[in-house]
C-alpha beads as a LAMMPS data file, in Angstrom:
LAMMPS data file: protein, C-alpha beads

225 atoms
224 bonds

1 atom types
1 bond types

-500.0 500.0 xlo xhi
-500.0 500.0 ylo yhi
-500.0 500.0 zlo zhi

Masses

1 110.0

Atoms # bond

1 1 1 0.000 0.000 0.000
2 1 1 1.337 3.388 -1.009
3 1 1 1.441 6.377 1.907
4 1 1 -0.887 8.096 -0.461
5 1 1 -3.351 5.554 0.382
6 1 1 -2.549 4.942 3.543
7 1 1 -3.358 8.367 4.745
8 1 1 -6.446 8.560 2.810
9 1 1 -7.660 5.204 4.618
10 1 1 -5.980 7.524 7.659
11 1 1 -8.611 10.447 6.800
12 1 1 -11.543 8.366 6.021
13 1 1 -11.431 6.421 9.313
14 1 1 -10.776 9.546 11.645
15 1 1 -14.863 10.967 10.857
16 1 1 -17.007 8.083 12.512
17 1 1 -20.483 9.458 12.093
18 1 1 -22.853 11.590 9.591
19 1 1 -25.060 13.517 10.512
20 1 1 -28.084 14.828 8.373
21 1 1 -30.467 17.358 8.722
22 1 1 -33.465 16.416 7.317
23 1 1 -35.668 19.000 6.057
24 1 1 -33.852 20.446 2.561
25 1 1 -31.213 17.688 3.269
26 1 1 -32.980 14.428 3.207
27 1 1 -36.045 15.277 1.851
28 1 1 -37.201 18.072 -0.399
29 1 1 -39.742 20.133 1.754
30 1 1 -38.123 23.462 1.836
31 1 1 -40.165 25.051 -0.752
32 1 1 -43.498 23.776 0.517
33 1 1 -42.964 24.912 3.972
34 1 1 -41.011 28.640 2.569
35 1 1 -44.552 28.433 0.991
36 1 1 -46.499 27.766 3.989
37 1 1 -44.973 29.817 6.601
38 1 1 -44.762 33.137 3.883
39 1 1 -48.629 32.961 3.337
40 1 1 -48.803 32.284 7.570
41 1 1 -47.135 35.556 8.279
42 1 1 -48.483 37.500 5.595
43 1 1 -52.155 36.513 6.526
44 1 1 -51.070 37.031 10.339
45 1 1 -49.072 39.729 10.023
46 1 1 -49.812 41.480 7.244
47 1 1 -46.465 41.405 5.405
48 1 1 -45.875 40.948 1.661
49 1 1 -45.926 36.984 0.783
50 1 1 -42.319 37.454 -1.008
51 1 1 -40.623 39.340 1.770
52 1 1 -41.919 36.406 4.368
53 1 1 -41.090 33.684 2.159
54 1 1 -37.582 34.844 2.214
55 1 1 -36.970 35.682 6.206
56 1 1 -38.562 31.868 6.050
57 1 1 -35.493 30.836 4.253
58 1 1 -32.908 33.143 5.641
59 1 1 -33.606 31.884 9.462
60 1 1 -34.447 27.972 8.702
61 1 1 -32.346 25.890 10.565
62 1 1 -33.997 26.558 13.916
63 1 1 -38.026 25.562 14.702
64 1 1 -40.420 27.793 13.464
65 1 1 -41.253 29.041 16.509
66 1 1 -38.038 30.211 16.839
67 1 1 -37.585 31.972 13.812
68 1 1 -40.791 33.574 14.419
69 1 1 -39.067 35.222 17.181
70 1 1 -36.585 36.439 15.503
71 1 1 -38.721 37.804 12.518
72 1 1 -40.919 39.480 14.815
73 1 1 -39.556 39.439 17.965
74 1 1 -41.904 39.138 21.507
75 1 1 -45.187 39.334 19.175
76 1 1 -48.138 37.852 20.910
77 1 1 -49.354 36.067 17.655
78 1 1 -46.247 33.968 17.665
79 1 1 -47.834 31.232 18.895
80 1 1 -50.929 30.630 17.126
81 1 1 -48.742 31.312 14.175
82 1 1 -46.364 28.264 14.847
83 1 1 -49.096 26.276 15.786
84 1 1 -51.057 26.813 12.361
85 1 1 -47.946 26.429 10.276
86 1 1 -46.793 23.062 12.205
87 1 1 -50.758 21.871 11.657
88 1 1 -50.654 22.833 7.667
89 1 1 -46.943 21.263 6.964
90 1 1 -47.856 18.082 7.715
91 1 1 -49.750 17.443 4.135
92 1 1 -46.567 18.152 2.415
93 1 1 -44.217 16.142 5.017
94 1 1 -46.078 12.706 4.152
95 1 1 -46.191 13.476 0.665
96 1 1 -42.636 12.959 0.691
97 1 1 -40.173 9.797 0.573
98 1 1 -36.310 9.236 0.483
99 1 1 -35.127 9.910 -2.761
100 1 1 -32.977 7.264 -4.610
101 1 1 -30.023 8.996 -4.916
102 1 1 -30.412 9.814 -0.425
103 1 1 -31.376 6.091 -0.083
104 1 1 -27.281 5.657 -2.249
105 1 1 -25.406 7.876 -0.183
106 1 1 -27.483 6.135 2.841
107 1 1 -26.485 2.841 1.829
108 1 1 -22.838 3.522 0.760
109 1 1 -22.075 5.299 3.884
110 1 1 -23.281 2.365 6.308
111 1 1 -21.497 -0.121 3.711
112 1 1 -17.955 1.863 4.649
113 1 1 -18.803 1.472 8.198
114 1 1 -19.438 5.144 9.378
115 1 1 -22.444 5.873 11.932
116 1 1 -25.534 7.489 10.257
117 1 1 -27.875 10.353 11.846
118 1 1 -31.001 12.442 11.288
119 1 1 -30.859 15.684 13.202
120 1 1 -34.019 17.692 12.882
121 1 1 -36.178 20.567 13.730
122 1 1 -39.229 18.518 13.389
123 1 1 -41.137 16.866 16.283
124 1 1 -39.653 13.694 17.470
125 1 1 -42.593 11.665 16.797
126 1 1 -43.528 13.162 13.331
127 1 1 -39.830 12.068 12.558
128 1 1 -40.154 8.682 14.205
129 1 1 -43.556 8.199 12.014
130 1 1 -41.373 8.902 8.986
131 1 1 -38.299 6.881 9.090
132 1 1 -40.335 4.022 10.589
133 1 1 -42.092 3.449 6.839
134 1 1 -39.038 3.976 5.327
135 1 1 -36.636 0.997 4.318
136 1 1 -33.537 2.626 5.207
137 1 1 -31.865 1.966 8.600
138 1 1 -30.166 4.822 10.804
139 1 1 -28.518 4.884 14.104
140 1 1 -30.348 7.784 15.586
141 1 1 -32.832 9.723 14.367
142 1 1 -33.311 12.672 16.097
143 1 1 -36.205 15.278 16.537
144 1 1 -37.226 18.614 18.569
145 1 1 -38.811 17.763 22.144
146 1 1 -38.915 19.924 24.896
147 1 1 -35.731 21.308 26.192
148 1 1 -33.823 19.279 22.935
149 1 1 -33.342 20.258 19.619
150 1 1 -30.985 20.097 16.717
151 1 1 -27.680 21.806 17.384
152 1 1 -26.057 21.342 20.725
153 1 1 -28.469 19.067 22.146
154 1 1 -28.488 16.546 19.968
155 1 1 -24.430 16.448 18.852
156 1 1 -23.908 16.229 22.642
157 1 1 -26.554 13.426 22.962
158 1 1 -24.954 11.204 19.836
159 1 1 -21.536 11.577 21.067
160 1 1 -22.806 10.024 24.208
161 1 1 -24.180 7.404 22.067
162 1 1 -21.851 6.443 19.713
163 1 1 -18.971 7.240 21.705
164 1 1 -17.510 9.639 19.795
165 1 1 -15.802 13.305 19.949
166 1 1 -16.958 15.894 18.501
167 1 1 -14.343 16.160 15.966
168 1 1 -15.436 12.908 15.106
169 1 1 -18.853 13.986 13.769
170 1 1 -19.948 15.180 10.442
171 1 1 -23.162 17.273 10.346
172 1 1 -24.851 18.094 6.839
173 1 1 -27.178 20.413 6.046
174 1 1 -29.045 22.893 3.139
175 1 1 -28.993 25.847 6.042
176 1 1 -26.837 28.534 6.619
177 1 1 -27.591 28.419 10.394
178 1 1 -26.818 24.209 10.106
179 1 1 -23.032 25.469 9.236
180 1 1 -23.043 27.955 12.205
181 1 1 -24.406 25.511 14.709
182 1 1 -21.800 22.598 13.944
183 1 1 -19.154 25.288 13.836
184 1 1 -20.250 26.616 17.117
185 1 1 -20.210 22.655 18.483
186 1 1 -17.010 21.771 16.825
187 1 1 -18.239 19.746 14.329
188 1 1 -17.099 19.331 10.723
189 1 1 -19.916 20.761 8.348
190 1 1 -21.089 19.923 4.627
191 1 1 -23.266 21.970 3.049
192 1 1 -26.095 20.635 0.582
193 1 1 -26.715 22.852 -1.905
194 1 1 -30.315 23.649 -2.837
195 1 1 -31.903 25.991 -0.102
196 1 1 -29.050 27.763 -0.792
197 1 1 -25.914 27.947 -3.305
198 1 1 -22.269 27.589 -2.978
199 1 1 -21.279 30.864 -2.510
200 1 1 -24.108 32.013 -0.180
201 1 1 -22.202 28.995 1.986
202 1 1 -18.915 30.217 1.062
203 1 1 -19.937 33.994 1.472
204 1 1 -21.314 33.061 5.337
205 1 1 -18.387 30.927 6.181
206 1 1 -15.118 30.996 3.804
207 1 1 -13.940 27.635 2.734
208 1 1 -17.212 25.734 3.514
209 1 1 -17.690 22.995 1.840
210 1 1 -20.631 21.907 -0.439
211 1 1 -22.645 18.655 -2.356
212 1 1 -25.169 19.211 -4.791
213 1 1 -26.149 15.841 -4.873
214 1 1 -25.705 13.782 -1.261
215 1 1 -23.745 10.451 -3.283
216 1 1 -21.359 12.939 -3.793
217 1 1 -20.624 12.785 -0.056
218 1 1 -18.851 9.673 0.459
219 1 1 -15.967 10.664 -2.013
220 1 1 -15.862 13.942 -0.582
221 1 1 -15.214 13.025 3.637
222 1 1 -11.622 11.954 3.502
223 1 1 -10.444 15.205 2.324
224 1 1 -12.356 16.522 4.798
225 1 1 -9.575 15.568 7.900

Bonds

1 1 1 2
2 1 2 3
3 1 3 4
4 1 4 5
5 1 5 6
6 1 6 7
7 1 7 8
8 1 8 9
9 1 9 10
10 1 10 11
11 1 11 12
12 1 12 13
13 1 13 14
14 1 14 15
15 1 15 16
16 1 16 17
17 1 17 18
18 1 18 19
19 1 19 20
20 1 20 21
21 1 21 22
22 1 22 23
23 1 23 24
24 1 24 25
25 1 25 26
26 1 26 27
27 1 27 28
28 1 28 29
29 1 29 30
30 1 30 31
31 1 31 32
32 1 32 33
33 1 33 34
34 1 34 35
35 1 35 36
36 1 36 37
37 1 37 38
38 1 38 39
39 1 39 40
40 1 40 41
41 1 41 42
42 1 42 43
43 1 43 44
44 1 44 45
45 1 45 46
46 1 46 47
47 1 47 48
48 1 48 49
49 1 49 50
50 1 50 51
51 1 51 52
52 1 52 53
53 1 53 54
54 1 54 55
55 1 55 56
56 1 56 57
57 1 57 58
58 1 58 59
59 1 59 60
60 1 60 61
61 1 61 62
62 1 62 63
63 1 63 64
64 1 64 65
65 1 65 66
66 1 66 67
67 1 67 68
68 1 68 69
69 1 69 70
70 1 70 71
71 1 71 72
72 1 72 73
73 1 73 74
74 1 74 75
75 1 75 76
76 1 76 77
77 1 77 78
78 1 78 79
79 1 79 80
80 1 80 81
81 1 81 82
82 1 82 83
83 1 83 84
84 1 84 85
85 1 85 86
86 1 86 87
87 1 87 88
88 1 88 89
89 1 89 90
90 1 90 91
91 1 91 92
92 1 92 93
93 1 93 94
94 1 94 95
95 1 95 96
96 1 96 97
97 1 97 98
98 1 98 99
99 1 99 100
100 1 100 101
101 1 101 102
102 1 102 103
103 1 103 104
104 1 104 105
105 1 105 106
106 1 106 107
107 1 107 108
108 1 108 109
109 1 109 110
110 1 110 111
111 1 111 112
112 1 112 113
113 1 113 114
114 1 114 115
115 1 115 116
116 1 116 117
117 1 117 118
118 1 118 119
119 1 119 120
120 1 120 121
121 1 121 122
122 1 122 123
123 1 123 124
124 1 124 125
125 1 125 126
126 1 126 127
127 1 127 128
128 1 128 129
129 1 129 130
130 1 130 131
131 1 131 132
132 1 132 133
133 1 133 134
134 1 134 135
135 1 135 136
136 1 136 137
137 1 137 138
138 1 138 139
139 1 139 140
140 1 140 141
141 1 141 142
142 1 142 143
143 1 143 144
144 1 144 145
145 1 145 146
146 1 146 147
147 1 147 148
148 1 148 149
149 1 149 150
150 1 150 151
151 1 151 152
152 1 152 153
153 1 153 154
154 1 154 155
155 1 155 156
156 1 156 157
157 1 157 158
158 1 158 159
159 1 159 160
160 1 160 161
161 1 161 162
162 1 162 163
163 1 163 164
164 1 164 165
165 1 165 166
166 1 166 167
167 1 167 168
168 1 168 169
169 1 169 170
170 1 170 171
171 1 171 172
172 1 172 173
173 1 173 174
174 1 174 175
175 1 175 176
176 1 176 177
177 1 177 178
178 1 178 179
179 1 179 180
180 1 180 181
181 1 181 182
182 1 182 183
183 1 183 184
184 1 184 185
185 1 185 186
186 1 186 187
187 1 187 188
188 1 188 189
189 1 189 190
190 1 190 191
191 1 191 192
192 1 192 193
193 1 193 194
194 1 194 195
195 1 195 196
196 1 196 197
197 1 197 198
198 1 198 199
199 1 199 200
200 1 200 201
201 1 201 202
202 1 202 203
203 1 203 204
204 1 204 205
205 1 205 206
206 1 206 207
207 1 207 208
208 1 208 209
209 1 209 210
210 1 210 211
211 1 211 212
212 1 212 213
213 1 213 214
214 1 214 215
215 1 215 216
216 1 216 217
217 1 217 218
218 1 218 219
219 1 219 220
220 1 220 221
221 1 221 222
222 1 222 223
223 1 223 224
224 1 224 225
């Protein structure tokens, strides 16, 4: 065996786990839900249907309760907001299955022997209902519950589980806040492009690193180390 190839067997075996979100990542429900929560606010709120469809996008990564907060922050029709957004999503979550080309990278990755994840903003049981009529096996799959949600919570949580360091954890996401919150946890990020772009990725965080399609991804982690 050459040292080149030694130290790419080296890199490969350093990352143990992946991590996915799920919404944009796993599944294509980002536009349905921008959809949904722009004509929310702007029925609530009054606001123009473009200009919340966009503050949708540029706070996803956190629940939509959350980002309510930060769109308009301490407004009493928060609530009833979230609660009529997380009622009307649910159509367009079922609608959806695994891909073929997620249900790949799924496969490939478990076939090289890393640990595989879902990390995501929805409720734990709405993910749990999902994954369970799926085919495809994961290690965790993670939702929001009270007092845990994607982010810290749940990379401290499957480090505890699988045993691992952070450094040992690869989190992948379509959000720009998905890059901030496994930077902010030490965890090595990849960006999937679709929410947003390359450079938006590379513009937030310089030398970020980006899939357009997920079976891309199992090429890509030993140059990650």
């Amino acid at each position: 065996m050459s040292a080149v190839e030694n130290q790419n067997m080296y890199k490969a075996d350093h990352i143990k786990a992946v991590i996915f979100d799920f919404d944009g990542t796993l599944v294509d429900t980002m536009q349905s839900f921008a959809d949904t929560a722009a004509d929310v606010m702007a029925t609530r709120y009054d606001v123009q249907f473009d200009w919340a469809r966009q503050r949708y996008l540029d706070t996803s990564g956190i629940p939509f309760f959350q980002q309510l907060e930060v769109i308009f922050p301490n407004d009493q029709r928060n609530e009833e907001a979230a609660n009529e957004f997380e009622q009307r999503k649910l159509d367009a979550f079922f609608d959806e299955s695994f891909p073929s080309d997620v249900v790949q990278t799924i496969t490939r990755l478990r076939e090289l022997g890393y640990a595989v994840a879902i990390s995501s903003n929805n409720f734990q049981e709405l993910i749990d209902q999902f994954v369970n009529r799926e085919s495809l096996h994961f290690d965790a799959a993670l939702g929001c519950r009270e007092n845990f949600f994607k982010g810290k919570d749940h990379f401290t949580h499957l480090q505890a589980a699988l045993q691992l360091s952070a450094d040992q954890l690869l989190f992948v996401g379509d959000s720009l806040m998905d890059e901030v919150r496994a930077r902010e946890n030490g965890v090595r990020f990849v960006g999937k492009t679709g929410t947003f772009d390359a450079q938006a990725f590379e513009s937030a965080q310089p030398g970020t690193r980006t899939v357009h399609l997920l079976s891309e991804l199992p090429a890509l982690i030993p140059d990650l180390v």
